[in-house]
Each structure stands twice: as structure tokens, then as C-alpha cells.
C-alpha positions as CSV (number, residue, x, y, z in Angstrom):
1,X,276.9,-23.2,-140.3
2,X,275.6,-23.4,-144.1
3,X,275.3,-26.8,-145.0
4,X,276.0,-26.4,-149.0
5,X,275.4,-30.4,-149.9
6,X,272.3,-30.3,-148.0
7,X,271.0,-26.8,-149.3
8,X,271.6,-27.9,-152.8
9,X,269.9,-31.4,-152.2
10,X,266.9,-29.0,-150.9
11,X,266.6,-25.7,-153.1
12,X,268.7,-26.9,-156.4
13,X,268.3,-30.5,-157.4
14,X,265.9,-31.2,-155.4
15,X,267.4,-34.6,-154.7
16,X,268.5,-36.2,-151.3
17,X,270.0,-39.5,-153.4
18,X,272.3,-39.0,-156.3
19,X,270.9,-39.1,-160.2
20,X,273.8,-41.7,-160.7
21,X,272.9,-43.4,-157.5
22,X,271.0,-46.4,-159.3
23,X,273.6,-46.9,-162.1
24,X,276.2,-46.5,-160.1
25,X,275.0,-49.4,-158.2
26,X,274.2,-51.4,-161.8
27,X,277.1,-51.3,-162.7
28,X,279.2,-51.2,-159.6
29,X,281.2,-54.6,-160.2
30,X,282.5,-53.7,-164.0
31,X,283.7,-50.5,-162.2
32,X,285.5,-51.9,-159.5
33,X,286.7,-54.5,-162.5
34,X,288.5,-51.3,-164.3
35,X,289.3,-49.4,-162.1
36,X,291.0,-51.1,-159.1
37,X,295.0,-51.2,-159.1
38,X,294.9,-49.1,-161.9
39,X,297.0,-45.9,-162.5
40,X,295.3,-43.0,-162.5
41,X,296.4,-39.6,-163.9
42,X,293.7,-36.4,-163.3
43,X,294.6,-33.3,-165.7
44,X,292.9,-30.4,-163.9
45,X,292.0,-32.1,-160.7
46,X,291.9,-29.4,-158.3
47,X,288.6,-28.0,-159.7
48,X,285.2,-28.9,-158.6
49,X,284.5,-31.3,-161.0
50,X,288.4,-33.0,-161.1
51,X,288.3,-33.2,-157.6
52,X,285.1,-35.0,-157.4
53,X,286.0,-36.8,-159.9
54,X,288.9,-38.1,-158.2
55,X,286.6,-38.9,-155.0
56,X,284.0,-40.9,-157.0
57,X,287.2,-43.1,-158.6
58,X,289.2,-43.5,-155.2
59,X,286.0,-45.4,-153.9
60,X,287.0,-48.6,-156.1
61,X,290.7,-48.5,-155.3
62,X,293.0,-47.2,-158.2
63,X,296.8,-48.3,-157.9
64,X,298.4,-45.0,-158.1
65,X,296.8,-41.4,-158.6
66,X,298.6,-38.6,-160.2
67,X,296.9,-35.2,-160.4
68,X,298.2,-32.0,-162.6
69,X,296.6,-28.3,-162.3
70,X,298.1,-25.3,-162.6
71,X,296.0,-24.2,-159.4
72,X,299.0,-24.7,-156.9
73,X,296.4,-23.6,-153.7
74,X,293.3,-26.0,-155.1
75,X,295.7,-29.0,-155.1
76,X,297.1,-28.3,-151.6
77,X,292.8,-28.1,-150.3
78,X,292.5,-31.6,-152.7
79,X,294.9,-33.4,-150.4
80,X,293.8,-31.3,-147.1
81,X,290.6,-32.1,-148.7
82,X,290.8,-36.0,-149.2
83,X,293.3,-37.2,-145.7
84,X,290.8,-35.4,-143.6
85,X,287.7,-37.1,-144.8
86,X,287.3,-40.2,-142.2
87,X,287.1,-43.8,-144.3
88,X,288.4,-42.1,-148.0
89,X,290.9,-44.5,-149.5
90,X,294.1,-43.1,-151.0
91,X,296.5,-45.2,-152.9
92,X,299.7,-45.4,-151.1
93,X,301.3,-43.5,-154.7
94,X,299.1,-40.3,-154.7
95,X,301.2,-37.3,-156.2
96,X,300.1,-33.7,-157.0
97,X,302.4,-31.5,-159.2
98,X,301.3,-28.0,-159.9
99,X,301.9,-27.8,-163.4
100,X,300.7,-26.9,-167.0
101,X,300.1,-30.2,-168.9
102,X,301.1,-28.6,-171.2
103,X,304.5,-27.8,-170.1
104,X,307.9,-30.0,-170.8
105,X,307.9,-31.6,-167.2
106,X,304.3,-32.9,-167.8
107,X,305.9,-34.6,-170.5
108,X,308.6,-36.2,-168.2
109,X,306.1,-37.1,-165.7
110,X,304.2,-39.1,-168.6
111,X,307.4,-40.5,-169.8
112,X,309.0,-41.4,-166.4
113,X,305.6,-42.3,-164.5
114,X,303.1,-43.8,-167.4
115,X,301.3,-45.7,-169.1
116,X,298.5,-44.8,-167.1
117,X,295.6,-46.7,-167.1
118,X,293.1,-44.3,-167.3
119,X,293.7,-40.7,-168.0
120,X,291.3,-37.8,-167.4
121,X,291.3,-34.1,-168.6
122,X,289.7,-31.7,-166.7
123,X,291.8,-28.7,-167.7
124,X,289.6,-26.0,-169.7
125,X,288.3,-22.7,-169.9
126,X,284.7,-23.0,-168.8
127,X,283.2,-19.5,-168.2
128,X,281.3,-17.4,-171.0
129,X,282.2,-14.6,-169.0
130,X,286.1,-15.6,-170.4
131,X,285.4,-14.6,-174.1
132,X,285.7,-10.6,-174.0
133,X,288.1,-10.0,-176.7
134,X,290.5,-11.0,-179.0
135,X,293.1,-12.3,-176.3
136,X,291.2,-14.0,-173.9
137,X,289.6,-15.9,-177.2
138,X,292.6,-17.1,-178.4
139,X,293.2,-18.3,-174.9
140,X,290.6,-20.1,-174.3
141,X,290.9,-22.2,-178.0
142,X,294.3,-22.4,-176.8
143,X,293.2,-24.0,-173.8
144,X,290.0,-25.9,-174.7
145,X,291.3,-27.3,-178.2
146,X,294.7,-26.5,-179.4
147,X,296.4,-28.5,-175.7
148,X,294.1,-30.8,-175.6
149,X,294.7,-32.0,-178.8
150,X,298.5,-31.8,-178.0
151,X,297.5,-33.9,-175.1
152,X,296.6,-36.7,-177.5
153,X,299.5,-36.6,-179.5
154,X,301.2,-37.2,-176.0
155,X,299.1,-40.3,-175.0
156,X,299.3,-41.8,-179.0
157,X,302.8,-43.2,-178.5
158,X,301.2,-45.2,-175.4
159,X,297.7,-45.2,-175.5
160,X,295.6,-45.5,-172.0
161,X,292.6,-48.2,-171.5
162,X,290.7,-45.4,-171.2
163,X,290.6,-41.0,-171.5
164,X,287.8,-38.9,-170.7
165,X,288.1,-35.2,-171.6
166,X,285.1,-33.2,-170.4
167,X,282.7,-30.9,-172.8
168,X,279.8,-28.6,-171.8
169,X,276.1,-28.9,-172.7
170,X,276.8,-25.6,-174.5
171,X,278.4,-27.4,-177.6
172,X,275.3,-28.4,-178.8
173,X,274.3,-25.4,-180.8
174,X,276.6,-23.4,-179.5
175,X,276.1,-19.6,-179.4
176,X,279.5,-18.3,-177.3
177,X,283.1,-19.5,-177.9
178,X,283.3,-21.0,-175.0
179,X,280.9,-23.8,-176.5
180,X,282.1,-23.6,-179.9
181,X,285.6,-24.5,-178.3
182,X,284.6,-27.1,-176.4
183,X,282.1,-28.5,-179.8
184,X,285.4,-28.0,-181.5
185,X,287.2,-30.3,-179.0
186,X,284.3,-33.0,-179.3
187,X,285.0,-33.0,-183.0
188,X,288.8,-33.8,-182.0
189,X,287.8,-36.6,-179.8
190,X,286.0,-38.2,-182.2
191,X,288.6,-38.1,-185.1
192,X,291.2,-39.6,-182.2
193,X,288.4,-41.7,-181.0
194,X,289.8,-44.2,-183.6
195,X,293.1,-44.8,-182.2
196,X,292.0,-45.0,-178.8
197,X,289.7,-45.4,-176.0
198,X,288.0,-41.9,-175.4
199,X,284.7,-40.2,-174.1
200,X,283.6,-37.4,-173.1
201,X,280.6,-36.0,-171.4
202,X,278.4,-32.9,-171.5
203,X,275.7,-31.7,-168.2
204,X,274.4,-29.2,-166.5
205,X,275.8,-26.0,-164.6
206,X,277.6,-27.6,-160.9
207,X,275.8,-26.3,-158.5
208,X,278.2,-23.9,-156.0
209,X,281.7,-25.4,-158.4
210,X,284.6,-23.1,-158.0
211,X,283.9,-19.4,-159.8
212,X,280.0,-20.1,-160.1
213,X,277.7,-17.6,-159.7
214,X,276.1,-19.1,-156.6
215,X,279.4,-19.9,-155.1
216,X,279.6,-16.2,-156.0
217,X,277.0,-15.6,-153.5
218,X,279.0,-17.0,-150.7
219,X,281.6,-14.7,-151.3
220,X,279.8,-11.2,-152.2
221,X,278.3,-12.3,-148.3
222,X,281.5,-12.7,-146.8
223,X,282.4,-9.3,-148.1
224,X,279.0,-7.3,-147.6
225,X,278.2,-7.0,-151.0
226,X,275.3,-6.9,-152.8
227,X,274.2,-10.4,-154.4
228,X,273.6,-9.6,-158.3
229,X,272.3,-12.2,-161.0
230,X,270.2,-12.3,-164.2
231,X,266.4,-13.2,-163.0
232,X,265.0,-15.0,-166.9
233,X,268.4,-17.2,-167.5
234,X,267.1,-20.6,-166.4
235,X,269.4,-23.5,-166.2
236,X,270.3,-27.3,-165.2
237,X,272.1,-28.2,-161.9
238,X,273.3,-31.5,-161.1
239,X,275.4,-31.6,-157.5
240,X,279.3,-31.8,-157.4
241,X,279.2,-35.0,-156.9
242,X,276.9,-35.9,-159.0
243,X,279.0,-34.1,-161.8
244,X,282.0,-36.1,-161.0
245,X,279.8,-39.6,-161.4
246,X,278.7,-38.3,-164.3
247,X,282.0,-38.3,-165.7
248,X,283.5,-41.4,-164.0
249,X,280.9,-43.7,-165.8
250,X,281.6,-42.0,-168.8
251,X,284.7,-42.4,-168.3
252,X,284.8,-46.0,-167.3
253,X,281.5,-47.2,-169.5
254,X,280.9,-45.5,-172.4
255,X,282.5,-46.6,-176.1
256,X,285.1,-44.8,-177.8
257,X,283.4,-41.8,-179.1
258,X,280.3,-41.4,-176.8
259,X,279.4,-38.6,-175.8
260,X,277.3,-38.8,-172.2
261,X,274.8,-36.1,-171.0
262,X,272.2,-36.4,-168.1
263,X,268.4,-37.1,-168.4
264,X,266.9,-34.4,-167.0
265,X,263.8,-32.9,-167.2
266,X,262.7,-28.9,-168.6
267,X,260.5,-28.3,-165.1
268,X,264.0,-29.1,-163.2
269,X,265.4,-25.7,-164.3
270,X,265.9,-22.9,-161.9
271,X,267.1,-19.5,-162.4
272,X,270.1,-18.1,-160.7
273,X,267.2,-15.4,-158.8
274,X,265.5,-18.3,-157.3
275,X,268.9,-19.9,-155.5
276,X,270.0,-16.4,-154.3
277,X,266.7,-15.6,-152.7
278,X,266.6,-19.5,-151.6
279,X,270.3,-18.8,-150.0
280,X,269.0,-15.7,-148.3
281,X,266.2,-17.3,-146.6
282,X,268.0,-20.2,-145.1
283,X,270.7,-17.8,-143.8
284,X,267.7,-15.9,-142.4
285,X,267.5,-13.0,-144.6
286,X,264.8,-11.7,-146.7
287,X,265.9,-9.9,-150.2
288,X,266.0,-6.5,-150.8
289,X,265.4,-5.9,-154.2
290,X,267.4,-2.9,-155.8
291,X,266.7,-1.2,-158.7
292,X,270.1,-0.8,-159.8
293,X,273.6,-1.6,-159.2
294,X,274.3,1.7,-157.5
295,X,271.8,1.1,-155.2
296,X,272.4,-2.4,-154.6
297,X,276.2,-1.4,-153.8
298,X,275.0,1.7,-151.0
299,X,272.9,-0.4,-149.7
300,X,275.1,-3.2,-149.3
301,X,277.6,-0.3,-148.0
302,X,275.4,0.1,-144.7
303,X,274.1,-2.9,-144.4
304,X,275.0,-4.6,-140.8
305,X,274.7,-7.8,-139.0
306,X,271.3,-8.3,-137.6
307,X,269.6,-6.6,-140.1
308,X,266.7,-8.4,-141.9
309,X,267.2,-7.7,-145.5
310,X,270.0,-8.4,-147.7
311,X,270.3,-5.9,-151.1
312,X,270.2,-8.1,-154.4
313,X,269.7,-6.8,-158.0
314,X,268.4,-9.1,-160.4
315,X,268.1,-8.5,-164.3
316,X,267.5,-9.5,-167.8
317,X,270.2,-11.0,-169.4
318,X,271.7,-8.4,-172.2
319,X,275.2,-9.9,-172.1
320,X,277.3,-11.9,-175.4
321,X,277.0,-15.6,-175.9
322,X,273.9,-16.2,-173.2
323,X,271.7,-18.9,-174.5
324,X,268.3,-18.4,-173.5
325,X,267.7,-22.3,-173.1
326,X,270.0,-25.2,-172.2
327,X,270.0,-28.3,-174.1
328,X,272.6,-31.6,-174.4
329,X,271.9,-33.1,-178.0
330,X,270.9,-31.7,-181.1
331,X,268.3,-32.4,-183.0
332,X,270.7,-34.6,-185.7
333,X,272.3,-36.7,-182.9
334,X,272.0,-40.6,-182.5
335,X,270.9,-41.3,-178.7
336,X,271.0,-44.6,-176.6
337,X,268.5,-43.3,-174.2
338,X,268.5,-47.1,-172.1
339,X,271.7,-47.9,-171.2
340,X,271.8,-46.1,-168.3
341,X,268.7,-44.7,-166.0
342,X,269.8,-41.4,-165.3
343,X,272.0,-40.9,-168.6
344,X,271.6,-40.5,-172.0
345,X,274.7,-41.1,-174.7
346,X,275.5,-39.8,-178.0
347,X,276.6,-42.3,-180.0
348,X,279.3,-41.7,-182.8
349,X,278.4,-39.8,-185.6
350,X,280.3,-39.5,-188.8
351,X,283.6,-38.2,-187.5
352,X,286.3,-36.1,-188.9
353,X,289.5,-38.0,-190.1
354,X,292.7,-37.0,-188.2
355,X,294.0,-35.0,-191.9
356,X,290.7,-32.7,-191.0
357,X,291.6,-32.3,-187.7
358,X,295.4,-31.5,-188.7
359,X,294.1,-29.0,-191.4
360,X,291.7,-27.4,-189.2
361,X,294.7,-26.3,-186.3
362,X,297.4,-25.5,-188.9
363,X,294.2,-22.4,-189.9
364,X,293.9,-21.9,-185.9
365,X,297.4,-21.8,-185.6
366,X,298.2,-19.3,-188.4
367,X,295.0,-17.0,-187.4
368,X,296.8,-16.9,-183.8
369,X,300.3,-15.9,-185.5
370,X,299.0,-12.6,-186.9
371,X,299.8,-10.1,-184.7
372,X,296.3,-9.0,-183.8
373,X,293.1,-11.0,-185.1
374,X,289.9,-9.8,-184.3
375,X,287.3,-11.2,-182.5
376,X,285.3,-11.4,-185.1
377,X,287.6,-13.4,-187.1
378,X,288.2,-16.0,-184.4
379,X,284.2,-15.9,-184.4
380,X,283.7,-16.1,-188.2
381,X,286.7,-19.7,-188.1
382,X,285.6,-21.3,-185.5
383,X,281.8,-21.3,-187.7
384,X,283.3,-22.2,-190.6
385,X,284.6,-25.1,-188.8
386,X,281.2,-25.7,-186.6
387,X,278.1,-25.8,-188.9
388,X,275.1,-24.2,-187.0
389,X,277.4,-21.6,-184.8
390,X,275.9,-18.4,-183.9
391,X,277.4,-16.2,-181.8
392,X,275.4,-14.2,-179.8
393,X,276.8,-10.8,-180.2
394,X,275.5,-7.9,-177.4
395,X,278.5,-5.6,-177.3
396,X,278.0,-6.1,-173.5
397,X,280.1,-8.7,-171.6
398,X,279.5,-10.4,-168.1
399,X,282.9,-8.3,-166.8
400,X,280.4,-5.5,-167.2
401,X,278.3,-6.6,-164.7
402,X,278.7,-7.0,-160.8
């Protein structure tokens, strides 16, 4: 059986401890200080990062621990997940509901079961591969800005100790929506960031997290199909659980308005290629490299069990909104680079005020009301609003590609 912690420790990170392993240890009493007996409530907790998450917090014994996602199946493997794992503490009030937080009943369950202590938002669109049109654009704003800010609104009337909404390291100079949405949503944290505790974090791609492209090779295996990747796009990985760390001491330690990111270095990158031929060899297979998707598919048609060679087709990246690089802080940014070993934080930079912010969405909201804006539109407000933001713009998009 394919040992997925292990093979990342061994082909990805290329770390058998965690990055957060000696900060986690710093600061382990302040942790346990703010987080034990606490209520808890996870927005989007059923994805990779949520869930681990929610197993790096339940290790300093939270009070109560209510998780939302929409993703009725995910929460039902979080709690499979969590009372099967020998010696994992679980609160005796630990609730799942699978529903929008942005729904009515999310607002009763704040009502009825808050304050919480410490809330965290998971919830987003995080694929480039989401932004093909019009529609799925104005979903994902939606998603990654317009409810989230309505999730502020929510918490204003009772503010928590402490809320963490995640970001991407592709809002710093973004060049796809999805980044611009999520630099978008930074710039609401930090107007909000006023009236109460919040931080938020950005890192690296989550090596095998839920819809990722090496995940992606588990599955075109399990179906006999061809594995299929770009071979030049080169990119940071940080574990599962080292992403959820990464957000629980952001969470926990960081000042209102931080923004965290990981300290890692540029000869740590690894292209997508690398981990799919990596995979193949410890399953016991050696690639065979296709020429083209049509190939790739026919062989992968015929291909059976015992054979030596599994079909891959690798290729340069041609699609929208692919950065060529990865970086967490731009060139303008304030960083504490000492606080923490492993991390690095953005301090607070001039911020939007909340009349900004207001002004900003009532422009989103009326784009959205017309009955058909453009993509181009969307593109050309969200760069009015995001100095620096250029989309990348191929006329090809990732659904084009296997």
C-alpha cells in the first residue's frame, strides 16, 4: 500500500520532521494558553487544509468544535477520519453541519451556538483551473470576497479572540482571478483588521490536498488513465499538515493584520513531471512518455496490470492565469523575517478604510447585476481595484487539458 505522508516526506518536501516542528514547540505553551477550552468554529473544514487544520488545534484541547462545509461526504470522512485515529482528542461538543456559511441557518448556528472563540475560514475557490468564463468568475469573487466579507459583518456584532481566513501565495502579484480574489480578500482583512482580531496566511501548493494535480494522479491510476501534467511549471509544497500548522500559528500568533507565509527556499521547487514520474517509480513503474494526449489515452486504453510502463504526457504550460514563478511577498511589503524559524510575516501595511471596502463591493455587486458581464470586465475591476494585476490571458484554459 502507497504510503502518501511518507512519499511526500521523501520525493516532495524532502522533510521527515515538519517546517513548523521547531516553532511549534517555541511556542507550544501560549498555544495551549489560547486555545484550550475554547470554542472553536471551522468554515470549510472538510478540505485538506480545514481538516488538518482542525487536527493541529484539537492537540491542545479546544472546548467545543463546530465545523461548516458544504461538502456533506468530506465532513462524514472528517469524523470517520478523526474517531478512528488512536489517541486524537475530540471535545465532547464536536458538531458538523453541512451547510453554506453563507446561508440563513449558519446565521442561527452563530446566533444560537456563539461567541466563538476562535473562528477559521477555510471556504474558497482555490483552483486556476475555476476561472473559465464569465460565470465561474463571478463565482468565485462571490466566494472568495463578496461571503467572506459577509462573514465579517456576521462576526462584528460579537467579535472572536481570534479569525483566520486563508489567502494563496498567488495574491502577491497576481496574474489569474483566482489570486486577484483572494489579494482582494487580503485587502478586506486588513480594513476589518481594525475592529478585530484577524490574520491570514499565504504558502505553497499542499502536496496530494483534495482536487490537486498529484492527488489527480492517484485517481487517473485507479481508472487506467494516462497521468498528464505541465513539465516547466515549478512550484512550492509544504505537507498537509504542515499547511494546517501553518495556519494554526497564524491563526493563534500573529497580530491583527499579519499576513504569514513560509520560508522556503527557490532550489525546494519541484515540477508537477518530477512527482508523477517519482509516483511511478515507487509504485514500480517506469514512465512512458507520449507525444500527445491521443496517444497517452490509447495507450492508457491497453495498458494492463504487470506491465512495466505507465503512459504520461507532459507539456509546456500554454493555459490562462499560469505564473511562471511562485512567490509570497512583494517587493513593497514590510517582513518580520525572526519571529518565527520557519515563517515569515507581513506586517500591516497601509490599509483600506471600511468606506473603501464598502465602495469597492457596491461596484462588484452592480457589475454582477447586469445580466451578462464579460470576462474581461470582471478582469479590467478587479485591476482597477488591485494595482499591479495582470492577467495572464492564453485563450486556453486548464478544462482544455486532460
Amino acid at each position: 500500500m502507497l504510503d502518501i505522508t511518507q512519499f511526500i516526506k521523501d520525493h516532495i518536501t524532502h522533510r521527515q520532521d515538519s517546517l513548523l516542528k521547531a516553532d511549534l514547540e517555541r511556542y507550544g505553551e501560549e498555544l495551549s494558553q489560547r486555545i484550550t477550552g475554547k470554542s472553536v468554529l471551522v468554515v470549510g473544514g472538510a478540505g485538506t487544509i480545514g481538516s488538518f487544520f482542525i487536527k493541529a488545534i484539537l492537540k491542545y484541547r479546544p472546548g467545543r468544535l463546530f465545523v461548516v462545509d458544504i461538502n456533506e461526504n468530506g465532513l462524514t470522512e472528517l469524523v470517520r477520519d478523526l474517531r478512528s485515529t488512536e489517541g486524537a482528542y475530540i471535545p465532547d461538543t464536536f458538531l458538523t453541519y453541512p451547510v453554506n456559511f453563507s446561508d440563513k441557518v449558519f446565521e442561527k448556528i452563530l446566533r444560537n451556538e456563539g461567541p466563538f472563540h476562535i473562528v477559521a475560514n477555510f471556504a474558497a475557490h482555490k483552483h486556476v483551473r475555476s476561472e473559465k468564463d464569465q460565470y465561474s468568475i463571478e463565482a468565485m469573487v462571490e466566494n472568495n470576497v463578496l461571503k467572506a466579507k459577509g462573514l465579517l459583518d456576521l462576526l462584528s456584532t460579537a467579535p472572536p479572540e481570534r479569525f483566520f481566513c486563508v489567502s494563496t501565495d498567488k495574491a502577491a502579484n497576481p496574474v489569474n482571478v483566482m489570486g486577484a480574489s483572494k489579494k482582494l480578500m487580503e485587502e478586506v482583512i486588513m480594513a476589518y483588521s481594525r475592529q478585530m482580531h484577524i490574520t491570514t496566511a499565504r504558502f505553497a501548493n499542499v502536496a496530494f490536498s483534495q482536487g490537486s494535480l498529484p492527488a489527480g494522479f492517484l485517481e487517473r491510476l485507479n481508472k487506467r488513465q494516462p497521468f498528464s501534467s505541465p513539465s516547466d511549471v515549478k512550484r512550492y509544497f509544504v505537507s498537509p499538515q504542515e499547511a494546517g500548522e501553518l495556519c494554526l500559528l497564524a491563526c493563534m500568533l500573529g497580530k491583527s493584520g499579519d499576513i504569514f507565509f513560509p520560508k522556503l527556499k527557490e532550489e525546494e521547487m519541484v515540477t508537477f513531471s518530477s512527482i508523477a514520474v517519482k509516483l511511478l517509480a515507487t509504485l514500480g513503474y517506469l514512465p512512458d512518455y507520449c507525444g500527445s494526449e491521443a496517444e497517452a489515452r490509447q495507450k492508457a486504453a491497453k495498458w494492463k496490470v504487470g506491465d512495466p510502463a505507465y503512459p504520461v504526457y507532459f507539456f509546456a504550460s500554454d493555459t490562462d492565469g499560469e505564473k511562471a514563478y511562485e512567490e509570497f511577498y512583494t517587493d513593497d511589503e514590510l517582513i518580520d523575517w525572526h519571529s518565527f524559524e520557519a515563517l515569515g510575516v507581513i506586517k500591516s501595511t497601509q490599509a483600506r478604510t471600511i468606506g473603501e471596502v464598502e465602495d469597492m463591493f457596491q461596484r462588484l455587486h452592480q457589475l454582477f447585476k447586469s445580466e451578462s458581464p464579460d470576462k474581461a470586465q470582471i478582469v479590467r475591476l478587479l485591476a482597477g481595484f488591485i494595482p499591479g494585476f495582470e492577467h495572464i490571458e492564453t485563450g486556453k484554459g486548464l478544462d482544455q487539458k486532460m
